[in-house]
N, C-alpha and C positions, 0 to 999 in steps of 0.2 A: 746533461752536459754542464759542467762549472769553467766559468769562466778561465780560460788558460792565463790570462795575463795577469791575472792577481795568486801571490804565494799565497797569500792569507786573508781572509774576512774577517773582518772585527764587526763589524752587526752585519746582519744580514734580513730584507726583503723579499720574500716569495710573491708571488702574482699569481693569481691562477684563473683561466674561463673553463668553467666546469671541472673536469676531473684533468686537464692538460694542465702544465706548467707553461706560461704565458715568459717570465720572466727572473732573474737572481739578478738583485742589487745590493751593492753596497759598501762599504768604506777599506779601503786597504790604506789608509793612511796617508795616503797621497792627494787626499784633497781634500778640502773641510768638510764634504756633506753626502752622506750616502746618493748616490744617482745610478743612471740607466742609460747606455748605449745602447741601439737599437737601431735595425735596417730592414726595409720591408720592399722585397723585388717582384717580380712576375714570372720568375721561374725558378727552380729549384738550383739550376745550375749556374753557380757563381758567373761562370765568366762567359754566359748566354744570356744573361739576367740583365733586365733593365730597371733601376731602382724607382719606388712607387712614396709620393707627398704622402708625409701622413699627416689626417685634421683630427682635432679632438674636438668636440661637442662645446664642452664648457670649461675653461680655464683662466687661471688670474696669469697673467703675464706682467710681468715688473710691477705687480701691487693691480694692474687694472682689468676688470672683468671682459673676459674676450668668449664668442663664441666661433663655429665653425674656422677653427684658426692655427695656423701649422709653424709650430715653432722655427727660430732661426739663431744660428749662431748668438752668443751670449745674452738670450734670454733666459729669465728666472722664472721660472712656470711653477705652480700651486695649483691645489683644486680651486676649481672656480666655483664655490661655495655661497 
């Protein structure tokens, strides 16, 4: 499934775990940097569904190395490298 709110990709990001497609990202010109919306609940049914924190492992957040740590509104996240 491609994103419905975007007419057009101009670069495009696939993600994959194993043989599933995990994720499509990326720029329709509306912002400066290809990125990823994303929502992770506990049930399949929208509006039965109660939305789930997601932590990543290891990431740079605003330039500084963060572990077990779940992003928040206007953070600029990087691999934490």
């Amino acid at each position: 499934m491609e994103p419905k709110h975007l007419e057009q990709t101009i670069h495009a990001y696939i993600a994959f775990v194993g043989d599933d497609r995990l994720s499509v990202s990326g720029n329709s010109g509306n912002s400066s940097e290809a990125h990823l919306h994303f929502h992770i609940q506990d049930k399949e049914d929208f509006t039965m569904a109660t939305g789930i924190k997601c932590y990543f492992d290891k990431l740079k957040v605003n330039g500084t190395a963060e572990t077990e740590y779940s992003p928040i509104k206007g953070d600029k996240v990087s691999l934490g490298n």
